[in-house]
N, CA, C and O atoms as CSV, one atom per row, in Angstrom:
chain,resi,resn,atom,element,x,y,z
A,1,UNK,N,N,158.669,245.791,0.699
A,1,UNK,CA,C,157.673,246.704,1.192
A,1,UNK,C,C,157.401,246.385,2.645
A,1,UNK,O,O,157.626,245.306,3.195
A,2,UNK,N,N,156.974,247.287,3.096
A,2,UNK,CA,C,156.522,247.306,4.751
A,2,UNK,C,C,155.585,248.017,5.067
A,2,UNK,O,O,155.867,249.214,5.032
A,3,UNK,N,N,154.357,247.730,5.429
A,3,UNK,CA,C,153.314,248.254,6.227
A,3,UNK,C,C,153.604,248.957,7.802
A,3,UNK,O,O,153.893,248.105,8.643
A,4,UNK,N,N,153.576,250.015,8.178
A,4,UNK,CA,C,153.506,250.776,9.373
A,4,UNK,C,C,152.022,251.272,9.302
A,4,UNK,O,O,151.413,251.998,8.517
A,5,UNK,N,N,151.628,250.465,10.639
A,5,UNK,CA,C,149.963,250.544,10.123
A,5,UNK,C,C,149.575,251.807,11.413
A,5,UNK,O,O,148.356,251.959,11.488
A,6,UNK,N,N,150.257,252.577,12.264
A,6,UNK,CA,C,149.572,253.401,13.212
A,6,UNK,C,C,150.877,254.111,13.267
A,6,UNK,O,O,151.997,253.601,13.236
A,7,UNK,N,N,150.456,255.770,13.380
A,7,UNK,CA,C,151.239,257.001,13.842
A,7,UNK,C,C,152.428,256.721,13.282
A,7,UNK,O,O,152.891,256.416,14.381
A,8,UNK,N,N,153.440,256.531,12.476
A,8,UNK,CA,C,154.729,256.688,12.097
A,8,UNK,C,C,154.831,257.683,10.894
A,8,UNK,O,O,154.738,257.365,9.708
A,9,UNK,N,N,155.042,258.971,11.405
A,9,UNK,CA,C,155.358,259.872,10.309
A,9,UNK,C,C,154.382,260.487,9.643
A,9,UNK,O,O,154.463,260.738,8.440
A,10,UNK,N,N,153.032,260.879,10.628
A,10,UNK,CA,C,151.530,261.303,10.400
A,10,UNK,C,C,152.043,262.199,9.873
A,10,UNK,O,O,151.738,261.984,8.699
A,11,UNK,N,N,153.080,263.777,9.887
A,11,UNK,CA,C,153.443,264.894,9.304
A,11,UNK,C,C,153.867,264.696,7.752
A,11,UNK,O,O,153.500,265.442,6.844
A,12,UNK,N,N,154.688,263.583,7.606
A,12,UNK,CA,C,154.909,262.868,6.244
A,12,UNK,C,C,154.134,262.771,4.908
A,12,UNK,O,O,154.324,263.179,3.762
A,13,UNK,N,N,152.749,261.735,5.833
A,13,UNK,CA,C,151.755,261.530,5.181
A,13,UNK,C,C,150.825,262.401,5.058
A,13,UNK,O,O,150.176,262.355,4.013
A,14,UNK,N,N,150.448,263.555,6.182
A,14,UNK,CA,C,149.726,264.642,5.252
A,14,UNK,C,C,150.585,265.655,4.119
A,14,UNK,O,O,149.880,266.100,3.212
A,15,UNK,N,N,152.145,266.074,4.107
A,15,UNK,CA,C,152.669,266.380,2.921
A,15,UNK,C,C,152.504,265.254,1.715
A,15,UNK,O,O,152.883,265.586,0.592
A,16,UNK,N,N,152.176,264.472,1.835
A,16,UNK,CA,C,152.246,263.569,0.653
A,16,UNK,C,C,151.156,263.527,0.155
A,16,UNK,O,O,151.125,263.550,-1.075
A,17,UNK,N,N,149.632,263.437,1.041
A,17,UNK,CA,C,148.917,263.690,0.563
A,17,UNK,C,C,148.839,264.724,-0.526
A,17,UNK,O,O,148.923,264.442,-1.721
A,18,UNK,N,N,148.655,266.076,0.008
A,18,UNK,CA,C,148.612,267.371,-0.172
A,18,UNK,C,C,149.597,267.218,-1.858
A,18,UNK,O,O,149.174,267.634,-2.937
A,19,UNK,N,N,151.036,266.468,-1.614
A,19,UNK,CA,C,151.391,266.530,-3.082
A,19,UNK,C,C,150.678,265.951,-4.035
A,19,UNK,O,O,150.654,266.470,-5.152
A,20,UNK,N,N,150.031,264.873,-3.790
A,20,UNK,CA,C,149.506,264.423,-4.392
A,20,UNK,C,C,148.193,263.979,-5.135
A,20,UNK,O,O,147.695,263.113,-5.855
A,21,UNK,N,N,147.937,265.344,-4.365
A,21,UNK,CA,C,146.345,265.131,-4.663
A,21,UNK,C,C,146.320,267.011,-4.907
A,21,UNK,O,O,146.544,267.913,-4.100
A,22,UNK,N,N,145.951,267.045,-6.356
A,22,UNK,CA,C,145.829,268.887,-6.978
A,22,UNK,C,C,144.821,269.444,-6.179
A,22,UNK,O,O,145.175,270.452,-5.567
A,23,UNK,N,N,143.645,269.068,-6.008
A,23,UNK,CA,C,142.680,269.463,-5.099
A,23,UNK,C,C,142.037,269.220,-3.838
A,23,UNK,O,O,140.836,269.031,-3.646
A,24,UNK,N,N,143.098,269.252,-2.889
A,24,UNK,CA,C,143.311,268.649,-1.855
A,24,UNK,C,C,142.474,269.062,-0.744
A,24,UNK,O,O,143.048,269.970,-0.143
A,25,UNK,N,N,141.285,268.755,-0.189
A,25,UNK,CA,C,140.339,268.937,1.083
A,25,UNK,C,C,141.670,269.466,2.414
A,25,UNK,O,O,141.422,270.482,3.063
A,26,UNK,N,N,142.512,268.974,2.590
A,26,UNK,CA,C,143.080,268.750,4.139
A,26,UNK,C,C,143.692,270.012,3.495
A,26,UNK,O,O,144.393,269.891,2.490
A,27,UNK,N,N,143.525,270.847,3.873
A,27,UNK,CA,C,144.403,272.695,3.643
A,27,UNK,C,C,143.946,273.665,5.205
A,27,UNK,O,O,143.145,273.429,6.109
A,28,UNK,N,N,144.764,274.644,4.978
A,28,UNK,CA,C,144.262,275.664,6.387
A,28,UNK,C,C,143.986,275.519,7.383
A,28,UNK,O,O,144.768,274.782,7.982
A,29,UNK,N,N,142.959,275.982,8.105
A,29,UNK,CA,C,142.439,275.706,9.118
A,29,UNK,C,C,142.363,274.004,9.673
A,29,UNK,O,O,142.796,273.497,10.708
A,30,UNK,N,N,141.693,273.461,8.617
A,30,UNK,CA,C,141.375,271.927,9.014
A,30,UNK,C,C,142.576,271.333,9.172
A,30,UNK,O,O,142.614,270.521,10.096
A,31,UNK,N,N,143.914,271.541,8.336
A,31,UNK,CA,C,144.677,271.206,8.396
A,31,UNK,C,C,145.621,271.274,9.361
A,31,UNK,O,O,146.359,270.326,9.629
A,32,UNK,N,N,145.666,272.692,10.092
A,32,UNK,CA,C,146.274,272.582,11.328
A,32,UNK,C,C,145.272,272.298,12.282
A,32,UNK,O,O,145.789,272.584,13.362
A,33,UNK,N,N,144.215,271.926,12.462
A,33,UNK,CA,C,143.396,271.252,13.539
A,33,UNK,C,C,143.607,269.600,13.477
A,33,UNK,O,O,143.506,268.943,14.513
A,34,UNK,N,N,143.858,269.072,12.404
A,34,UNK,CA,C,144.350,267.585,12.224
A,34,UNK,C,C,145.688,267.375,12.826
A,34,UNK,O,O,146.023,266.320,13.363
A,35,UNK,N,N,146.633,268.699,12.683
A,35,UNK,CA,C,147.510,268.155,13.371
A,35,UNK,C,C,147.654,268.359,14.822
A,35,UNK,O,O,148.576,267.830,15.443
A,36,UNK,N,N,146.800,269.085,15.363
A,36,UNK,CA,C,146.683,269.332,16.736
A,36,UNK,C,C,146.125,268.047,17.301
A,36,UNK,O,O,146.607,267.460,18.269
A,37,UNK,N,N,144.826,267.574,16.456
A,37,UNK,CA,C,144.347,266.313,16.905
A,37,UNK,C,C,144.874,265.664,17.219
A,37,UNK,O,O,144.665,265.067,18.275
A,38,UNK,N,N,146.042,265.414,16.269
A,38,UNK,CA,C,147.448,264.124,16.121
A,38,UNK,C,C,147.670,264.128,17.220
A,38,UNK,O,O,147.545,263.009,17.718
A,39,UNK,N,N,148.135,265.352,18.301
A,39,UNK,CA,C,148.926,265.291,19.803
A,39,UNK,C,C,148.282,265.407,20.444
A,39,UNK,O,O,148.944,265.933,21.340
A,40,UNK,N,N,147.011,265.305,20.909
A,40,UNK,CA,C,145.954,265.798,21.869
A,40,UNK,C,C,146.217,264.693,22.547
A,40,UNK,O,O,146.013,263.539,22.172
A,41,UNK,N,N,146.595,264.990,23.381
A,41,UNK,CA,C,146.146,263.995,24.726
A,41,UNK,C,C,145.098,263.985,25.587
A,41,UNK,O,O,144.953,264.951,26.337
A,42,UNK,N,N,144.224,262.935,25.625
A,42,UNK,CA,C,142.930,263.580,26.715
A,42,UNK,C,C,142.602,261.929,26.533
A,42,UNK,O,O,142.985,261.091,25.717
A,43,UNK,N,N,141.576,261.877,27.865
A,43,UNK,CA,C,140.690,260.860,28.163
A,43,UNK,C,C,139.068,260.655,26.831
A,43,UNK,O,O,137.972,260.125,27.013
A,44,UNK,N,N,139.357,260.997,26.225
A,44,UNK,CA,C,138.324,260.733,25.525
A,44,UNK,C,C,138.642,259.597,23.944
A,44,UNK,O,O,139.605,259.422,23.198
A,45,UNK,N,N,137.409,259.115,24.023
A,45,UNK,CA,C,137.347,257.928,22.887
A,45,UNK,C,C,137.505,258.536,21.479
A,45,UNK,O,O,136.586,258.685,20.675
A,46,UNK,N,N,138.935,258.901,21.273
A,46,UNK,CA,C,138.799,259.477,19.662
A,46,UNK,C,C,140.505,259.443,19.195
A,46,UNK,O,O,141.238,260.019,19.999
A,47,UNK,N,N,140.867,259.115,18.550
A,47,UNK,CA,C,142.633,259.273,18.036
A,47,UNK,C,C,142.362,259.001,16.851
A,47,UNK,O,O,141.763,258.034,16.380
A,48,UNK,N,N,143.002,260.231,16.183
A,48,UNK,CA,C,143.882,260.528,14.783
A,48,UNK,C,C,144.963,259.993,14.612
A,48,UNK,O,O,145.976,260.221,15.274
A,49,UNK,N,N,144.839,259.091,13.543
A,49,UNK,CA,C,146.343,258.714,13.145
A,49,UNK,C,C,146.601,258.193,11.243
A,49,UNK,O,O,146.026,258.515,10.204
A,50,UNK,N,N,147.469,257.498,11.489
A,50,UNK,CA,C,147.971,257.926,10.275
A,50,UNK,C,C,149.019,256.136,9.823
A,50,UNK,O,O,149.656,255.461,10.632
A,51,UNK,N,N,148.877,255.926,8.694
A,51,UNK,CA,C,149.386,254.614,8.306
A,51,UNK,C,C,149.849,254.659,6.687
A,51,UNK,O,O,149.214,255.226,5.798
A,52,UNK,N,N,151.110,253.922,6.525
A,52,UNK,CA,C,151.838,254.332,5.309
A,52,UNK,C,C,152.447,252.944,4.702
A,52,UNK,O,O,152.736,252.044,5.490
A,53,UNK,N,N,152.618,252.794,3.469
A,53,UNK,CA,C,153.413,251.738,3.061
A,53,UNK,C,C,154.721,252.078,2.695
A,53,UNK,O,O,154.962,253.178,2.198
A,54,UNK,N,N,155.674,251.154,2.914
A,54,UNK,CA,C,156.884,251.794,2.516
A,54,UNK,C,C,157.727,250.559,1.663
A,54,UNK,O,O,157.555,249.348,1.800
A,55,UNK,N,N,158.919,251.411,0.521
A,55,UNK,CA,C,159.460,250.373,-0.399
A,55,UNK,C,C,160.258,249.981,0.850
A,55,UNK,O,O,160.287,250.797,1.772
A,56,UNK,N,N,160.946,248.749,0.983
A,56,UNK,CA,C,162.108,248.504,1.391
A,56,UNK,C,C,163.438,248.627,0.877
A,56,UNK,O,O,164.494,248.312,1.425
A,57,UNK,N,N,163.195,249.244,-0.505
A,57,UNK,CA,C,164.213,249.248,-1.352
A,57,UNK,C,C,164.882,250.901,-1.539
A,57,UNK,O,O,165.950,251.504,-1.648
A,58,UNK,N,N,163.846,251.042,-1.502
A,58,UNK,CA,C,164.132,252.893,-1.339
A,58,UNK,C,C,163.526,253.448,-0.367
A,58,UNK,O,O,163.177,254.589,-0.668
A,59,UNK,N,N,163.181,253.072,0.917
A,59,UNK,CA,C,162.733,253.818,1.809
A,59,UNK,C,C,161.688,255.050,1.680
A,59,UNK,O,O,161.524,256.042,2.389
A,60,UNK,N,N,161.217,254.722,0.811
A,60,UNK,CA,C,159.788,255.885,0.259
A,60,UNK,C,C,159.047,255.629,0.775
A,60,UNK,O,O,159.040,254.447,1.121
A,61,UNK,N,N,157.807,256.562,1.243
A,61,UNK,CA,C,156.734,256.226,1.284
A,61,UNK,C,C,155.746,256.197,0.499
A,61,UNK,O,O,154.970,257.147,0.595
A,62,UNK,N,N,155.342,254.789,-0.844
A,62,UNK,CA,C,154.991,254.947,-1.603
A,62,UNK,C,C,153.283,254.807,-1.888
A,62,UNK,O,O,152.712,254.752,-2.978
A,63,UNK,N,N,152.456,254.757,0.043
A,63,UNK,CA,C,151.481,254.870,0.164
A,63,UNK,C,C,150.931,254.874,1.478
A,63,UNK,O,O,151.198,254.052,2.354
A,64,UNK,N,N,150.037,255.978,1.588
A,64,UNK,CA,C,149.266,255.986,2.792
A,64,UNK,C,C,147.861,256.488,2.905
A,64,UNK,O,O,147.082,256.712,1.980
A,65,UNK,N,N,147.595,256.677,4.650
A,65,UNK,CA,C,146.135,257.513,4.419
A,65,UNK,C,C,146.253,258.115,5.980
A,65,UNK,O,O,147.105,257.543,6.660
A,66,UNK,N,N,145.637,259.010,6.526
A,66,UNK,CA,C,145.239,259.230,7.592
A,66,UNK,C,C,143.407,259.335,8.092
A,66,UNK,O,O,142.563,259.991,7.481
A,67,UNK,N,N,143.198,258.630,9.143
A,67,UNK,CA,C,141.684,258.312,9.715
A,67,UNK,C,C,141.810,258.593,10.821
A,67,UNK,O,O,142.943,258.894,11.196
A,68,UNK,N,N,140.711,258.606,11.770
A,68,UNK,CA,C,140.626,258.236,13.194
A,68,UNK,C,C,139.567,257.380,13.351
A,68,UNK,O,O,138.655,257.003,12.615
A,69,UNK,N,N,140.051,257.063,14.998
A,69,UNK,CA,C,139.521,255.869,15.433
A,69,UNK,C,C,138.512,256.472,16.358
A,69,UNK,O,O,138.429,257.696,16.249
A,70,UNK,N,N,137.776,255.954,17.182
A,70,UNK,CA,C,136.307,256.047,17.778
A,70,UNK,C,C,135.980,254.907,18.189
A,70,UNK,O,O,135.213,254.396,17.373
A,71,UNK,N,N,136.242,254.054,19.314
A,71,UNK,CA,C,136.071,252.655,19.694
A,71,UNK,C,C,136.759,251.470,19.121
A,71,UNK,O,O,137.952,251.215,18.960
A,72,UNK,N,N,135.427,250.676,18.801
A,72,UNK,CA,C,135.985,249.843,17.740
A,72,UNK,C,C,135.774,250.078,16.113
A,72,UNK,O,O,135.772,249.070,15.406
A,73,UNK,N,N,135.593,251.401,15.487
A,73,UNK,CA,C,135.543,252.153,14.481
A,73,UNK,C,C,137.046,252.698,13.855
A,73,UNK,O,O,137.928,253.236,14.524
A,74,UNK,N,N,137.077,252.482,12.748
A,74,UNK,CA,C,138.574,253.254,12.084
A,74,UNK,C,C,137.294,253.805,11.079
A,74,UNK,O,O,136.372,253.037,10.801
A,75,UNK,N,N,137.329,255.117,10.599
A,75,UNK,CA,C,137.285,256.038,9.699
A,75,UNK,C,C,138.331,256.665,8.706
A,75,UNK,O,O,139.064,257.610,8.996
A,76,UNK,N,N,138.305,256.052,7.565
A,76,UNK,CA,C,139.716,256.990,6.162
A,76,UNK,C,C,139.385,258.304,6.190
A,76,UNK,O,O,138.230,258.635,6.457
A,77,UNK,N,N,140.259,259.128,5.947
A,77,UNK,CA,C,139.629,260.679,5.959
A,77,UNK,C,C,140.346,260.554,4.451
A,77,UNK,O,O,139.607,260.800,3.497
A,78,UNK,N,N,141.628,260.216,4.192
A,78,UNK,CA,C,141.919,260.633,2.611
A,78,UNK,C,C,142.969,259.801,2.625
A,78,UNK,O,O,143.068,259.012,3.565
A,79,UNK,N,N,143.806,259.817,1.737
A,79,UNK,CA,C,144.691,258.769,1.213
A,79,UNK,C,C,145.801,259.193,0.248
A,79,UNK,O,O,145.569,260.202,-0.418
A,80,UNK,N,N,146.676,258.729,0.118
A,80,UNK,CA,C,147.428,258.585,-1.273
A,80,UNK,C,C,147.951,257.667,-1.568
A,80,UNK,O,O,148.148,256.738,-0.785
A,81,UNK,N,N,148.432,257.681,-3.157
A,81,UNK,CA,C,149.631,256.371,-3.316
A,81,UNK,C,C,149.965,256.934,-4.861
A,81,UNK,O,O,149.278,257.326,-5.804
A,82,UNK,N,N,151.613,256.733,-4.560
A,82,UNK,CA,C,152.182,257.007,-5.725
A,82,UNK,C,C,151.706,256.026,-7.278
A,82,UNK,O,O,151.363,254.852,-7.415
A,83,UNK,N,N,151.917,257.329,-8.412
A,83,UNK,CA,C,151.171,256.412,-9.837
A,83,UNK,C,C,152.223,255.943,-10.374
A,83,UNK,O,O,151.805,255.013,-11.065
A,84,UNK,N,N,153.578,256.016,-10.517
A,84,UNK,CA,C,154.653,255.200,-11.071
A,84,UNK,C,C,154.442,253.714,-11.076
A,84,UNK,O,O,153.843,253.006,-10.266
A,85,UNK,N,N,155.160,253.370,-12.326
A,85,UNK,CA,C,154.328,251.967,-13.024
A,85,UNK,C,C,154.776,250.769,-11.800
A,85,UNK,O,O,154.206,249.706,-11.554
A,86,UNK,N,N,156.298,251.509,-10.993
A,86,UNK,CA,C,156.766,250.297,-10.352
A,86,UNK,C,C,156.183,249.917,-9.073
A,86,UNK,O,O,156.217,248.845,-8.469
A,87,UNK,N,N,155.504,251.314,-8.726
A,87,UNK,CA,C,154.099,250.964,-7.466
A,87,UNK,C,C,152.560,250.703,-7.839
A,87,UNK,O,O,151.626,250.556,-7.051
A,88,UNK,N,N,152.535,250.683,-9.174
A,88,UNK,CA,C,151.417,249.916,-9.471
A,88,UNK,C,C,150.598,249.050,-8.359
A,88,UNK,O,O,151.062,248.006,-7.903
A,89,UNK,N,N,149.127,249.669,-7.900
A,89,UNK,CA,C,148.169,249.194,-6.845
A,89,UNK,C,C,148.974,249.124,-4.986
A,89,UNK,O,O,148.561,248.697,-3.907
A,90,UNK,N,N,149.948,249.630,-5.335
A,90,UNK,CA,C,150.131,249.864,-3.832
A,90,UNK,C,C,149.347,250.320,-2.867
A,90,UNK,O,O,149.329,250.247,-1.638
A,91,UNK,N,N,148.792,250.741,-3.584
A,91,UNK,CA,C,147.744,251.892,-2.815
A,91,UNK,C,C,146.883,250.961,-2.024
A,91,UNK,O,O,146.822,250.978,-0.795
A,92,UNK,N,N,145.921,249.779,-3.158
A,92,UNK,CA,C,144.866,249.132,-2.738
A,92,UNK,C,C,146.164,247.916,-2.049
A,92,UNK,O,O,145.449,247.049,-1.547
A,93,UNK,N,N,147.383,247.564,-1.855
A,93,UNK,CA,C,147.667,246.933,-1.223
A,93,UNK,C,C,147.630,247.927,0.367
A,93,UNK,O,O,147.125,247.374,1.344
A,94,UNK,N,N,147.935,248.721,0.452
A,94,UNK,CA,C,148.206,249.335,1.847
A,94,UNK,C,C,146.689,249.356,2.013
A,94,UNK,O,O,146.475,250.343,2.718
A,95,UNK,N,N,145.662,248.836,1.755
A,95,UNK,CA,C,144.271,248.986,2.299
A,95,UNK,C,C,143.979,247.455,2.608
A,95,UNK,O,O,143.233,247.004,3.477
A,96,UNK,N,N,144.594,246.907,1.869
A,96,UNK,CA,C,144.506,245.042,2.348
A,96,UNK,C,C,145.208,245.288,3.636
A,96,UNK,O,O,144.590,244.880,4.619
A,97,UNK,N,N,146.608,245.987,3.911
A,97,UNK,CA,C,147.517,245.457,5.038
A,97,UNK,C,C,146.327,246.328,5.628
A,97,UNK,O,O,146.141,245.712,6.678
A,98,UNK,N,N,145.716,247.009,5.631
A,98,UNK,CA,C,145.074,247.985,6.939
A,98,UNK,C,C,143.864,247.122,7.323
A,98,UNK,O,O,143.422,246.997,8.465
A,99,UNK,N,N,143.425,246.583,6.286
A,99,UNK,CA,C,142.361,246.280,6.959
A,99,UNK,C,C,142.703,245.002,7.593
A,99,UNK,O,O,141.979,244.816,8.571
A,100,UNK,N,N,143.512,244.088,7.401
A,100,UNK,CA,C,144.549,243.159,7.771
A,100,UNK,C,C,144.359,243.197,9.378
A,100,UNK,O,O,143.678,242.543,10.167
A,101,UNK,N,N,145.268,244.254,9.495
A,101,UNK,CA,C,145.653,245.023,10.843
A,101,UNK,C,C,144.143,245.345,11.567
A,101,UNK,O,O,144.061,245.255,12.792
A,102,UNK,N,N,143.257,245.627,10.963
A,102,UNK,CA,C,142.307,246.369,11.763
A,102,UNK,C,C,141.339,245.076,11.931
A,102,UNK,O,O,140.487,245.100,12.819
A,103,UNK,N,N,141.445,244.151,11.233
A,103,UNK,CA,C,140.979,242.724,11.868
A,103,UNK,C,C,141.272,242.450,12.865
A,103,UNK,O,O,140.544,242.410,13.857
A,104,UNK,N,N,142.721,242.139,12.772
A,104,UNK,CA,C,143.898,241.450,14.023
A,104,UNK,C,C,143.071,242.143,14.874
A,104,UNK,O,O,142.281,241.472,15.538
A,105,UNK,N,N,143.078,243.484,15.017
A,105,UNK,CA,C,142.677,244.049,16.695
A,105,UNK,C,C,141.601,244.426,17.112
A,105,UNK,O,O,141.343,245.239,17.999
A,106,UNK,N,N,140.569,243.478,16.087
A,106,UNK,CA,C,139.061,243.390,16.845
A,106,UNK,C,C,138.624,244.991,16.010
A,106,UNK,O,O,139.057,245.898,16.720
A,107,UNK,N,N,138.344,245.213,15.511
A,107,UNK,CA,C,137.632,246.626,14.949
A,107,UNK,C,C,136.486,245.934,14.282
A,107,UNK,O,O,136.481,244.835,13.727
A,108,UNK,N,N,135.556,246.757,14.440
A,108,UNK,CA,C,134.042,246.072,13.972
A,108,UNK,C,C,134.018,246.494,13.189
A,108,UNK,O,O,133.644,245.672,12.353
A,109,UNK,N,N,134.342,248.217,12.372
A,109,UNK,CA,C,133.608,248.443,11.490
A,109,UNK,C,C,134.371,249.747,10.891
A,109,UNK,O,O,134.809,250.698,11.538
A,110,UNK,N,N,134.415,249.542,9.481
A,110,UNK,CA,C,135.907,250.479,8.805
A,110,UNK,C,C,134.916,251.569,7.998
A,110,UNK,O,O,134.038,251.287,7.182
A,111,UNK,N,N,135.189,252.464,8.315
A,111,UNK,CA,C,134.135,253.599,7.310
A,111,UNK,C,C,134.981,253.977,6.402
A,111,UNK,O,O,135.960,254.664,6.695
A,112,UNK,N,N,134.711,253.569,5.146
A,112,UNK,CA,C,135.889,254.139,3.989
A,112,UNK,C,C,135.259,255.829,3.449
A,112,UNK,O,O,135.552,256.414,2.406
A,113,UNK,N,N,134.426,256.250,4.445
A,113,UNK,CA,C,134.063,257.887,3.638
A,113,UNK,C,C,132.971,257.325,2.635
A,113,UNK,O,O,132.170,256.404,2.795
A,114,UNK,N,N,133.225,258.321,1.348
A,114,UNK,CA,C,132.125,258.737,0.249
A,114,UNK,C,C,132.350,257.426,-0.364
A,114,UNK,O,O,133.204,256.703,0.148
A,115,UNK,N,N,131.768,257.064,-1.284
A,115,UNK,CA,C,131.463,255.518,-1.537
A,115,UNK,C,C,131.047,255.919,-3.303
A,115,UNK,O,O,130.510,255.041,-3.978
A,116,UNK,N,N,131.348,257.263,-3.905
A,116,UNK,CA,C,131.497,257.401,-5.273
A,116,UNK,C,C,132.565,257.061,-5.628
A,116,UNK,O,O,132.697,257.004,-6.851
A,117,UNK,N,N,133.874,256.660,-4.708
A,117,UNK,CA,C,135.172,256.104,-6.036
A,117,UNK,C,C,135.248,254.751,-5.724
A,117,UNK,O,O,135.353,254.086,-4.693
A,118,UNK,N,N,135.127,254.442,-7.473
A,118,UNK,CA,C,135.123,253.443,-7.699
A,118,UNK,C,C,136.125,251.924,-6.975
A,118,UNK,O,O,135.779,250.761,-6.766
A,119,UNK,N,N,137.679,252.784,-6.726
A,119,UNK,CA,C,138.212,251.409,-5.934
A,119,UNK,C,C,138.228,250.752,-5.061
A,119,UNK,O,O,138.860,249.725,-4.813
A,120,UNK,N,N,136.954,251.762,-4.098
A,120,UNK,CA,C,136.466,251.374,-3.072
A,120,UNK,C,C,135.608,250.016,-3.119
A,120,UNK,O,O,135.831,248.938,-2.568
A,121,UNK,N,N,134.498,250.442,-4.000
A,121,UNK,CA,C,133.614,249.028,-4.559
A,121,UNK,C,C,134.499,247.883,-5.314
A,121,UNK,O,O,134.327,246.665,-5.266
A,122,UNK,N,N,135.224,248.417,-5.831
A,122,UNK,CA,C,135.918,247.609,-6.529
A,122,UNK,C,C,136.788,246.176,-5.551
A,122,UNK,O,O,136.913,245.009,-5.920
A,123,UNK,N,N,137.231,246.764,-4.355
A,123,UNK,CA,C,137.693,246.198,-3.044
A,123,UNK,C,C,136.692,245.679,-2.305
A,123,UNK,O,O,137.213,245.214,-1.291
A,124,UNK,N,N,135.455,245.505,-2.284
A,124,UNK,CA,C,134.851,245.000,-1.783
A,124,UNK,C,C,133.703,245.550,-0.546
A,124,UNK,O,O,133.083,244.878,0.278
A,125,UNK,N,N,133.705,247.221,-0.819
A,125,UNK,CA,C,133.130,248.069,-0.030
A,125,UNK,C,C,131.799,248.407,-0.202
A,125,UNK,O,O,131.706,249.138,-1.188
A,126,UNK,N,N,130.281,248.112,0.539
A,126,UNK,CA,C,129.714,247.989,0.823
A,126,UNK,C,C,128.749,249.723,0.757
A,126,UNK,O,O,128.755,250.406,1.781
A,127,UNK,N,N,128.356,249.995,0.087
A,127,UNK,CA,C,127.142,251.477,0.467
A,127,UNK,C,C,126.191,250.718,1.298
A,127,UNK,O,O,125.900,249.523,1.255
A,128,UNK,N,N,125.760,251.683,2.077
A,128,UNK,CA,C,124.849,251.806,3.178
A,128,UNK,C,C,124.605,253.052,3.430
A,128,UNK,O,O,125.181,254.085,3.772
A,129,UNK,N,N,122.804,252.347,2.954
A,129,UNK,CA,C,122.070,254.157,3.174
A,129,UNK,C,C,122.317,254.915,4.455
A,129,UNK,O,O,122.722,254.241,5.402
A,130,UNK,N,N,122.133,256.248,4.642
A,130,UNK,CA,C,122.110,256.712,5.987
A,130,UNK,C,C,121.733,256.327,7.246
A,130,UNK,O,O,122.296,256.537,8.320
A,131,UNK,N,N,120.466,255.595,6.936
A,131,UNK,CA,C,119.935,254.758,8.184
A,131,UNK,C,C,120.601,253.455,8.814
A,131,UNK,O,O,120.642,253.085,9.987
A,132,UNK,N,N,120.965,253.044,7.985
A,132,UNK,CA,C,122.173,251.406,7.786
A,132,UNK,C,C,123.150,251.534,8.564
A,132,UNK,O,O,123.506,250.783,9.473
A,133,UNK,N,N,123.744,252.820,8.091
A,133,UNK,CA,C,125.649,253.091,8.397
A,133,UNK,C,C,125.170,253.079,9.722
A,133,UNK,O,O,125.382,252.097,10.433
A,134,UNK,N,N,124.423,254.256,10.217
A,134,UNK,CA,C,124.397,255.061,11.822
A,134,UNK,C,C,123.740,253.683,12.567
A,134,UNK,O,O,124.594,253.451,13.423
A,135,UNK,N,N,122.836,252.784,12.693
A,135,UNK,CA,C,122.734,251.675,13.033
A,135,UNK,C,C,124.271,251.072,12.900
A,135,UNK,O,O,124.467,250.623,14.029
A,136,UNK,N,N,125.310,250.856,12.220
A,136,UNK,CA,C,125.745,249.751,12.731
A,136,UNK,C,C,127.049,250.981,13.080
A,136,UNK,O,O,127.560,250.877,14.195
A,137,UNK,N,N,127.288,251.499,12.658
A,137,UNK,CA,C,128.311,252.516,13.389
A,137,UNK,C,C,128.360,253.216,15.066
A,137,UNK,O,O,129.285,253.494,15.829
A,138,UNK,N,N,126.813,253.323,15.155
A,138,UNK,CA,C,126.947,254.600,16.515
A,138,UNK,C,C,126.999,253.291,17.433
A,138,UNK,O,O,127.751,253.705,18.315
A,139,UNK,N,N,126.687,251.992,17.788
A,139,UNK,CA,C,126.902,250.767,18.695
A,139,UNK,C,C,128.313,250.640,18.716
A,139,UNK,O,O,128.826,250.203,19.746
A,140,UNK,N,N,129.047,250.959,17.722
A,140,UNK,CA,C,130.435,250.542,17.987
A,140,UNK,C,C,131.167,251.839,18.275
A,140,UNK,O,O,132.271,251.687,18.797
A,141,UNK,N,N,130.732,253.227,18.013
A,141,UNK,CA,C,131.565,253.853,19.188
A,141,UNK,C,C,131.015,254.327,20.725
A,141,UNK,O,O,131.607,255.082,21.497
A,142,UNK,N,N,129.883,253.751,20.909
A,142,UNK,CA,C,129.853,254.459,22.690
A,142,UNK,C,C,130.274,253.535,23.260
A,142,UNK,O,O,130.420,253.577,24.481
């Protein structure tokens, strides 16, 4: 397996999403505005990107997610990972290598989204009421 933890194959990973998830948020409109995001070039504090695990054995991509960044902030927007028995928890491994990675390079503070699925807590993820998050979030992107 191999972690590609920034931009390799962001177009990839939103088809994979999308397969893999029946009721999939990232559709239409939003969906081609994510990928516009992807190439935007500009001076401003914000990049979309995208991070995947891959077998080494079959060159699959048998897990990813796409977020953006905002300073020292990474935000998940959604995720996938294949359910076949032989990728069993890949998924929550490609969230160890990310957050791994998002140590290494100084990031203060990882917003995993909605905080109702369970493998989030289960990993070690933290709720914080509304007042909590925006305190320790809005310092780390201006």
């Amino acid at each position: 397996m191999s972690l590609y933890p920034i931009d390799q194959e962001f177009q990839s990973v939103l088809e994979l999403i999308d397969i893999h998830h029946k009721n999939n948020w990232i559709t239409g409109e939003y969906l081609e505005l994510l990928k516009r995001l992807h190439t935007y070039d500009s001076k401003i504090n914000f990049k979309l990107i995208s991070c995947k695990l891959k077998s080494n054995i079959t060159n699959e991509i048998v897990a990813g997610e796409v977020g953006y960044i905002i300073g020292s902030t990474y935000t998940s927007l959604s995720g996938f990972s294949i359910k076949e028995k032989q990728y069993n928890n890949w998924g929550k491994l490609q969230m160890v290598l990310l957050a791994q990675y998002l140590q290494t390079n100084n990031f203060s503070f990882w917003n995993l989204g909605h905080p109702y699925m369970q493998y989030k807590l289960d990993m070690g993820a933290k709720v914080l009421n509304r007042i909590e998050f925006l305190e320790r979030w809005l310092p780390k992107i201006l």
